[in-house]
PAVO-15293 format. One record per residue (C-alpha): residue in one letter; x, y negated, z negated. Coordinates in steps of 0.2 Angstrom, whole numbers, plus 2048, in hexadecimal, padded with zeros to 3 digits. Layout:
<nodes>
AXYZ;...
</nodes>
This chain:
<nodes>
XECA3DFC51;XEDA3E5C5C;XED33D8C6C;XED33C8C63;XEDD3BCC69;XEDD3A8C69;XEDC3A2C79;XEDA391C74;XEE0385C66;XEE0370C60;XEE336BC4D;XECF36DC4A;XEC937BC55;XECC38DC59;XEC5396C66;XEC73AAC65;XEC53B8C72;XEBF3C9C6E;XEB73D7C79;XEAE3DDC69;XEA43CEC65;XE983D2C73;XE883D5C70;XE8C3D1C5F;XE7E3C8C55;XE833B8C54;XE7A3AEC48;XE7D3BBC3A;XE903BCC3D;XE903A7C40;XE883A7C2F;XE943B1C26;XEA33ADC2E;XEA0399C2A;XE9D39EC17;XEAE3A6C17;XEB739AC20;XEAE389C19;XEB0381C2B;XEA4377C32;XEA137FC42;XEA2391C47;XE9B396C58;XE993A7C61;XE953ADC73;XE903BDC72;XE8F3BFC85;XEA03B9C89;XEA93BFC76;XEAF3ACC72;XEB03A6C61;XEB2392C5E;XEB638DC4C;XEB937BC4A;XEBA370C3A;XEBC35DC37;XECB364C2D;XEDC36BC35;XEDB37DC37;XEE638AC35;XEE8396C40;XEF33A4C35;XEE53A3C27;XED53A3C33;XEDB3B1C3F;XEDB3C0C33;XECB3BAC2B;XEC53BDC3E;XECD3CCC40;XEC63D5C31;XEB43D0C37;XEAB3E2C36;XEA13DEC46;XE983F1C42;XE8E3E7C34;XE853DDC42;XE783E2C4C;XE773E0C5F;XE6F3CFC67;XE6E3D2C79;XE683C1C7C;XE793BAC71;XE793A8C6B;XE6A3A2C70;XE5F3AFC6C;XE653AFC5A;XE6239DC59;XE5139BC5D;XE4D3ABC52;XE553A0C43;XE4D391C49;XE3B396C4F;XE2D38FC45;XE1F39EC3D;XE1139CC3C;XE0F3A7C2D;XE0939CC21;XDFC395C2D;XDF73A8C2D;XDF83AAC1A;XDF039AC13;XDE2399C23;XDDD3AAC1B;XDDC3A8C09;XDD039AC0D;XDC63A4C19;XDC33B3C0D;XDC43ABBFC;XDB03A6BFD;XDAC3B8BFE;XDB33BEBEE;XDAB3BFBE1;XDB83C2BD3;XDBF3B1BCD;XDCE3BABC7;XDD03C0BD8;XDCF3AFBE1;XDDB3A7BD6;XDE83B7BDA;XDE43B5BEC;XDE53A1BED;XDF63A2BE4;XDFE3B0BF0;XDFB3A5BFE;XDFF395BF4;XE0E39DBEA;XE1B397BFA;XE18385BF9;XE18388BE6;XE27390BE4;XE2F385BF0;XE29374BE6;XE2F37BBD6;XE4037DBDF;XE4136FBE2;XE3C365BD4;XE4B36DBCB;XE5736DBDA;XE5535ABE2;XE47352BD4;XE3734BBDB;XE3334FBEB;XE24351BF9;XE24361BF7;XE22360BE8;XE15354BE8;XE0D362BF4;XE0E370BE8;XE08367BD8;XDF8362BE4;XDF4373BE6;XDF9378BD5;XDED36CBCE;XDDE373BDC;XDE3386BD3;XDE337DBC3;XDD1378BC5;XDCB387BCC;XDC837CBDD;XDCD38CBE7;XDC3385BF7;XDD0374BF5;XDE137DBF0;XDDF388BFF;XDD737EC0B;XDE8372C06;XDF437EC07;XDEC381C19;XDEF36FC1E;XDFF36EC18;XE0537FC22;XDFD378C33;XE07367C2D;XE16372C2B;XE1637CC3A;XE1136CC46;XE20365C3D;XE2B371C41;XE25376C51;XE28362C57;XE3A362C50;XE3D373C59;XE3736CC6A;XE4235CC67;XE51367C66;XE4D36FC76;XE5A366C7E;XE6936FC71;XE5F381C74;XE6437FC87;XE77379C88;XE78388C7A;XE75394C88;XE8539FC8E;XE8D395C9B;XE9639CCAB;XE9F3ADCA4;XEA83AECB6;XEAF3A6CC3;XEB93AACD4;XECB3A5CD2;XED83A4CE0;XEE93ABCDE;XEF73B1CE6;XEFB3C4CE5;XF0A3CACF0;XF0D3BBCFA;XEF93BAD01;XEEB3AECF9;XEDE3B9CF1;XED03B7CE6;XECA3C0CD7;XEBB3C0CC8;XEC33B6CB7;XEBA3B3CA7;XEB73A3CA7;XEC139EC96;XED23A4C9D;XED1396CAD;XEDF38ACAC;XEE1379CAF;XEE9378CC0;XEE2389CC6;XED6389CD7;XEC438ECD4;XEB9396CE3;XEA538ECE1;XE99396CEF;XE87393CF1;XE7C395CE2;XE8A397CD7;XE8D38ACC6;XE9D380CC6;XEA5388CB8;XEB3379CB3;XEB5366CB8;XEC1361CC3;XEC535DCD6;XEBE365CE7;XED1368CF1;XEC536ED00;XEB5371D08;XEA436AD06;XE9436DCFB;XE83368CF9;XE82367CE5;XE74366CDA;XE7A35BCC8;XE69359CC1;XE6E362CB2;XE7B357CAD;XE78346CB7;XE63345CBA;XE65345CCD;XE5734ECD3;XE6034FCE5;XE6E358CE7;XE7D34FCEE;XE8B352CF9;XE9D355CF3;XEAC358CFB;XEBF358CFD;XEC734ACF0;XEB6349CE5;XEB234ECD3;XEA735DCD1;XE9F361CBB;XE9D370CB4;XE8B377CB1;XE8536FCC4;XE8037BCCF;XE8637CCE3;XE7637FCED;XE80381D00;XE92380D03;XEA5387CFC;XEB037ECF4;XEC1380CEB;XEC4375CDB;XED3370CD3;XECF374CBF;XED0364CB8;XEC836BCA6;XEC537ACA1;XEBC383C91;XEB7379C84;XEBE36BC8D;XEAE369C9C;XEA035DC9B;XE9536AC96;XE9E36FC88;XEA035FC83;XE8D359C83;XE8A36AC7A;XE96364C6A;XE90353C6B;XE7D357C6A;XE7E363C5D;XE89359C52;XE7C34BC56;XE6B351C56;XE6E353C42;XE76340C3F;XE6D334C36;XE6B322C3C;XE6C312C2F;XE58311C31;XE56323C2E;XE5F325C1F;XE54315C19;XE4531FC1C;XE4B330C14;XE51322C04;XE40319C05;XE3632BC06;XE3F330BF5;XE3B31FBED;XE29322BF0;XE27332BE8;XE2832DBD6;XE1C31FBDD;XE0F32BBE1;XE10335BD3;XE0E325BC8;XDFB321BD3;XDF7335BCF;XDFA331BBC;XDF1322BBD;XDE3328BC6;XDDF333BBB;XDE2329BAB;XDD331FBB4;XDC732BBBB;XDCC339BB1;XDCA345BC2;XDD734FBC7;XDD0352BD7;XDD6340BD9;XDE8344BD2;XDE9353BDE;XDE3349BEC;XDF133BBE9;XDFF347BE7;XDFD34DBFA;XDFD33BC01;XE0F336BFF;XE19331C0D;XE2833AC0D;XE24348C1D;XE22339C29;XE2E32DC24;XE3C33CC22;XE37346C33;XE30339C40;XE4132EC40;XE4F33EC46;XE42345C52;XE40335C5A;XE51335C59;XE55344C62;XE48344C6D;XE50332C75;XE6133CC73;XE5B34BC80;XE51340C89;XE63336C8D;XE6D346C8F;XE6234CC9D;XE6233CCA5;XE7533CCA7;XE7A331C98;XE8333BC89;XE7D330C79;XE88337C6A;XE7D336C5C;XE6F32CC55;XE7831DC4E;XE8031AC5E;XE6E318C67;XE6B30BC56;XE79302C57;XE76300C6C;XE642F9C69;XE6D2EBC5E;XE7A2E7C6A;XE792D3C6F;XE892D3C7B;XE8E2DEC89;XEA32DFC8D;XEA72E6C9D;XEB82EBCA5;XEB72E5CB6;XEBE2F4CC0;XEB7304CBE;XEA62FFCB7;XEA02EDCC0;XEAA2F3CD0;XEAA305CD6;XEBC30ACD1;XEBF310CE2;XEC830ACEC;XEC3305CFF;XECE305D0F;XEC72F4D17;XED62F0D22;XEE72F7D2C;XEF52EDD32;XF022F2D3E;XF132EAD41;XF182F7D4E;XF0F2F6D5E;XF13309D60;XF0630FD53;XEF6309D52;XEE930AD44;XEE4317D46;XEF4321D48;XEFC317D38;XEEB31FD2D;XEEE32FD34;XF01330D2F;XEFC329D1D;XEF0334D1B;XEF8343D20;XF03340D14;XEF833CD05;XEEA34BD06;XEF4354CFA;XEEE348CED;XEE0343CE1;XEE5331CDD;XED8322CE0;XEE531BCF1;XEE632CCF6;XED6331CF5;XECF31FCFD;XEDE321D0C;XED7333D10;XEC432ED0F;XEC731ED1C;XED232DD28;XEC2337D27;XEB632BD2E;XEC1327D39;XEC5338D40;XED333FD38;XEDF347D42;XEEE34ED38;XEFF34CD3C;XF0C35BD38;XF19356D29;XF2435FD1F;XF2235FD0B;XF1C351D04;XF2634ACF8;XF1B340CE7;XF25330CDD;XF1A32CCCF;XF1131ACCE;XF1D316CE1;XF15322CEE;XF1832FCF8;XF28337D04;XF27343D14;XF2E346D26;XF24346D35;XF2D349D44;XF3F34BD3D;XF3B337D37;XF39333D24;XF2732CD20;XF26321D10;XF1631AD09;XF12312CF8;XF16302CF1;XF202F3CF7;XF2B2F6CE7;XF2E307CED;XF32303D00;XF392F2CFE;XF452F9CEF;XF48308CEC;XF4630DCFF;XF50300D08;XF412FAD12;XF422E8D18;XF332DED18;XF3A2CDD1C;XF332CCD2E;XF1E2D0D2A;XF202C4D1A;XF112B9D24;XF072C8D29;XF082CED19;XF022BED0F;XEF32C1D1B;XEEF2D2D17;XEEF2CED05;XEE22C1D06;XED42C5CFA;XED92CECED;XEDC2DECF8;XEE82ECCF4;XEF72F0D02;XEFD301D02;XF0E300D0B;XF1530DD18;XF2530DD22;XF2B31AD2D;XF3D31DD33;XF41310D25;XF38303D2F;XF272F8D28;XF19301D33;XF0B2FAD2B;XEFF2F5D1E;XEEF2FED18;XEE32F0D0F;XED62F7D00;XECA2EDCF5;XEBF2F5CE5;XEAD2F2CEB;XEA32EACDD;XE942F6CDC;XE842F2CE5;XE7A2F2CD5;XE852EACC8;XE7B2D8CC8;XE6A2DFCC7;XE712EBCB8;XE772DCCB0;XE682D2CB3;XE5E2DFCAC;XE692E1C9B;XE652CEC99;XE4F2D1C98;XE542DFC8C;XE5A2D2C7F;XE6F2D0C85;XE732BEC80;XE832BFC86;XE8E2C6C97;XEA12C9C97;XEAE2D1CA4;XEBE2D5CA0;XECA2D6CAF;XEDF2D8CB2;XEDA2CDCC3;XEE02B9CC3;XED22ACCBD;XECD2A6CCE;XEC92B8CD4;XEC22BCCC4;XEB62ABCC5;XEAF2AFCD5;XEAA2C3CCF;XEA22B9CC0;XE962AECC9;XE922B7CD7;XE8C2C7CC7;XE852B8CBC;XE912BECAD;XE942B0CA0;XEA62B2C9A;XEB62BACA2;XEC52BCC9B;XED02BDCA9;XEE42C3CAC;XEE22CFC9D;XEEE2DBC96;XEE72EBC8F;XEEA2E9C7F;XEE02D8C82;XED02E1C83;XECF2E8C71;XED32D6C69;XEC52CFC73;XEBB2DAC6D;XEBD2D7C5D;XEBB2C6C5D;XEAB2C7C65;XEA32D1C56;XEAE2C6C48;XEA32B9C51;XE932C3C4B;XE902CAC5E;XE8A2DCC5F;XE952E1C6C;XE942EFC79;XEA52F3C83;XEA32FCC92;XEB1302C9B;XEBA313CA4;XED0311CA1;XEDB317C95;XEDE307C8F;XECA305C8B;XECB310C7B;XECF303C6F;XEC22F7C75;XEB8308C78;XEBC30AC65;XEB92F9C5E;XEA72F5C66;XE992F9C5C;XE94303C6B;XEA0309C78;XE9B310C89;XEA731AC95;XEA331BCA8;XEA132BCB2;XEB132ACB9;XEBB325CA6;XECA32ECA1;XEC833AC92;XECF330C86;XEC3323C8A;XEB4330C8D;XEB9337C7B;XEBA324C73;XEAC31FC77;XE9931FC6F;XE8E322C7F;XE9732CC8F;XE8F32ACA2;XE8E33ACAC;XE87331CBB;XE90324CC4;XE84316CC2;XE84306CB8;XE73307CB7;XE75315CA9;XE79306C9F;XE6A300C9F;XE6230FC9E;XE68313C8D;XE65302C87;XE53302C8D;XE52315C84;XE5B30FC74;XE4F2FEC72;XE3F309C76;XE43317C69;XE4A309C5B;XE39301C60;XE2F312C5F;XE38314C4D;XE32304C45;XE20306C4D;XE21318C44;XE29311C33;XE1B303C31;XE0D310C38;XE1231EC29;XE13310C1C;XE04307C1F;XDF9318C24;XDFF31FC14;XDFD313C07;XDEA311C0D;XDE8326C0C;XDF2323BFB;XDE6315BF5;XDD731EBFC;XDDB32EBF1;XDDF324BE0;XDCF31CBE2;XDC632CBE6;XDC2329BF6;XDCA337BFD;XDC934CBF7;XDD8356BF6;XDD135CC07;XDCF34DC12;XDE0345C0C;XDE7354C11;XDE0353C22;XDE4341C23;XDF4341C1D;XDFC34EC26;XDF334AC38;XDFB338C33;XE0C340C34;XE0934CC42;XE0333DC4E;XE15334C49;XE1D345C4E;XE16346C5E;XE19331C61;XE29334C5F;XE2A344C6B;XE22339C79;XE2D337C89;XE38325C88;XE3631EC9A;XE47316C9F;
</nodes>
């Protein structure tokens, strides 16, 4: 392949590009090129030629890449439909043994040779035959071998009417089975579909701004994408301008779409319904939300939680148990219509199958509803948690900052004018003061002054001329120090503006103290009634964790009914609180949106990142929000008590159901037929309880 190239590349994944791999089949090359690489992951677009390979191992690069290259794409056939297609052809459940065993039962009565029944009944049976003796010698005692004994017992005994009649059971069993794990996985089939292949993307050719068609996996971080009506937004960043109306119920819930515009966050795989907007690129390729969700339901949907891998060890334990009622059955009775009987009523179907699709049923239900869950022991370990940590800002307040008040010390410029000039000078920037400055000029009716190039200080503020005069604005560090800006004259109109916690954003002009502009971080309308609720799903205990002094942070604590805070924190703080929460045998949830949450992020036994979280804190953390709302969190903990509840109802249902069908057959009470019937419509009604919609 002289087109491949790598386009992009971390220590444990690789993604290639290749014109030739389009159309290429891609679950047959998937397949072959995992074997020869022994990677964990490979992953193919055959509409868009990407490759992804990824490992929980380093790769290297100079060892995969002519492995790649000398691919002979000529021995696979075209799949027009790409990934997906291919994925559901080797994922579909057939209905060919349905087909194969219904009619050996329904012509076996009519032959007259029983030579000829017994061939018949065994070509139909011979799958589950061949499959049992497989795996008596590959993984021991087994259900299915259980299964194929049954019915080797019914051939045995010339019972041709009960070998096939149970074959027929246990293919209908079989197919429900599959069928209802399928449909769980409904949620993986769709973010498997191709994303956006292309997008408009604005350069500059000869000195003019143009715009021009881009494959979608060569957009850069920093570049400016173009999103009209009815387009997808193909990255995540920052609108830079215009206005949309934005539809983000595939990745948020919200069934009505919402308006976004100049300073707001817009996520990949939404969909702009009216509008144009330019966005920053913030991340790109395998870096978006969508990808994201896609790697974190696929490596999920297959994990096994502490109480399924009980059910899976409990369903081998009861094999040799029912194995041991078959023999004793029949050293009783001396019926083997008894001892085939037995065989088929083991438990193993249900307990092994019900647990992981009620599992990833609850894990799509949670994905749709806007909350990313990243695997079944995290749902577990959140429908254990006792205590709830929050970080003040960000998560019990809205982490955006609010203009509430402008001071002038220069009767020349009103309030109006001073807002005017900041903002002016801090469109050009995405940052939370920015952003709330620019907002507060907005509704006030922005009228822009003119100002030379704006000159950016990191962590002080921001430079510029207007009118031949030098503008400053940032902090009082920045203009008192490193400006020459005297304050000594507002020192008691600036004890006044500070009152209550506010923030002051400083600005001088002509290297004179124009004025302050006061903000506050609103705490968000529903945070008491989310925390109220947390407490009637079983939260004994409350905690905030806040940088603020104790007397700010006590008033926030009673006026949210929260029952400890740990006030005037470092970051580092928040970890070691943390963990002396669950050294004092608390199951502790931490939820929380900086850089400097990780560790705590990392230490809870669950950690939950806001919408607005940094990446480090997104990528830390056990549970991510894609809505804004603290009212997710108790949604996911109302979906993760109501699916562990589910779980144990179905875990006591299968044992007790089963051992009276068990009992029943060693007794004699039951034909091979009848347990049959019950036993698999015991483990089908489990599958579809666990399939049932989870109200949150």
């Amino acid at each position: 392949m002289q087109s491949l190239r790598l386009v992009h590349q971390t220590p444990k994944r690789l993604r290639f590009y290749s014109s030739e791999f389009k159309g290429v089949e891609a679950c047959a090359l998937v397949r072959d090129l995992k074997a020869q690489l022994h990677v964990d992951e490979v992953r193919l677009n055959a509409k868009s030629g990407s490759l992804v390979i990824a490992s929980f191992e380093t790769l290297d690069v100079n060892v995969i890449e002519p492995i790649v290259k000398s691919l002979e794409l000529s021995m696979y056939q075209q799949c027009d439909d790409g990934f997906l297609r291919c994925y559901e052809e080797a994922h579909a459940p057939s209905m060919q043994g349905v087909f194969r065993a219904g009619s050996a039962l329904l012509f076996q009565p009519f032959i007259p040779q029983p030579e000829l029944k017994l061939t018949l009944s065994t070509l139909a049976s011979l799958p589950l035959l061949q499959k049992g003796i497989y795996e008596l010698f590959s993984e021991g005692l087994t259900s299915k071998v259980l299964e194929a004994m049954a019915v080797g017992v019914s051939l045995a005994r010339a019972d041709y009417t009960a070998a096939n009649s149970t074959n027929l059971m246990l293919e209908i069993g079989e197919y429900i089975e599959e069928t209802t794990v399928h449909r769980s996985d409904d949620l993986i089939k769709e973010l498997a579909k191709p994303n956006v292949e292309e997008a408009w993307l604005e350069v500059e050719e000869e000195g003019e701004i143009t715009q021009k068609r881009v494959l979608t996996q060569d957009i850069k971080v920093g570049d400016i994408i173009i999103v009209g009506a009815g387009d997808t937004v193909p990255i995540d960043g920052h609108i830079v301008d215009g206005t949309a109306s934005i539809n983000q119920i595939s990745m948020t819930g919200e069934a009505e779409p919402v308006k976004r515009e100049r300073g707001q966050r817009v996520i990949s795989g939404t969909v702009v319904e009216s509008g144009r907007i330019r966005v920053w690129a913030e991340h790109v390729g395998d870096d978006t939300a969508t990808q994201r969700i896609k790697q974190y339901i696929k490596s999920s949907l297959d994990e096994k939680s502490s109480i399924g891998l009980k059910a899976t060890r409990l369903a081998d334990k009861l094999v040799p148990v029912t194995l041991g009622l078959a023999g004793l059955s029949y050293a009783i009775r001396r019926d083997m219509a008894s001892v085939a009987a037995v065989l088929q009523a083991d438990y193993s179907c249900a307990l092994k199958l019900a647990t992981p699709v009620a599992f990833k049923n609850s894990l799509s239900i949670a994905g749709r509803d806007g909350i990313l869950i990243k695997g079944a022991k995290a749902l577990e370990a959140l429908a254990n948690v006792d205590t709830f940590v929050f970080d003040k800002t960000g998560t019990l307040t809205h982490g955006e900052l609010e203009v509430v008040e402008i001071c002038s010390f220069d009767k020349a410029w009103d309030e109006d004018a001073i807002l005017n000039l900041t903002a002016s000078a801090e469109e050009h920037y995405f940052h939370p003061v920015a952003e709330a400055v620019v907002k507060a000029a907005k509704e006030r009716g922005f009228v822009h002054m003119h100002h030379e190039e704006v000159e950016f200080i990191v962590a002080h503020g921001v430079k510029t001329h207007i009118k031949g005069k030098e503008a400053i604005i940032g902090s009082r560090h920045f203009l008192e120090e490193d400006e020459g800006v005297s304050f000594k004259i507002h020192e008691t109109k600036l004890k006044t503006c500070m009152e209550n916690g506010k923030i002051l954003l400083y600005i001088a002009y002509d290297k004179k103290l124009l004025g302050t502009i006061a903000m506050v971080d609103r705490v968000r309308e529903n945070a008491k009634s989310a925390l109220e609720k947390l407490r009637t799903l079983g939260v004994k205990e409350l905690v905030m964790l806040t940088g603020d002094v104790q007397e700010k942070a006590d008033v926030l604590t009673k006026e949210l009914g929260i029952d400890t805070v740990y006030a005037k924190l470092l970051p580092t703080d928040k970890a070691r609180i943390v963990e002396s929460l669950k050294k004092a045998g608390k199951n502790v949830a931490f939820v929380g949106d900086g850089i400097n949450d990780a560790p705590a992020l990392m230490n809870a036994n669950v950690g939950i990142s806001m919408y607005k979280g940094a990446d480090i804190a997104k990528a830390t953390a056990d549970i991510s929000l894609l809505k804004d709302d603290i009212e997710a969190v108790v949604e996911a903990k109302i979906l993760a008590n109501k699916t562990m509840k589910r779980i144990h109802s179905n875990f006591n249902a299968t044992v007790g159901i089963n051992s009276v069908i068990l009992a029943g057959a060693a007794m004699g009470l039951f034909s091979p037929i009848t347990t049959a019937v019950l036993h698999n419509g015991t483990t089908i009604g489990l599958l579809f309880n666990s399939m049932q919609k989870i109200k949150t």
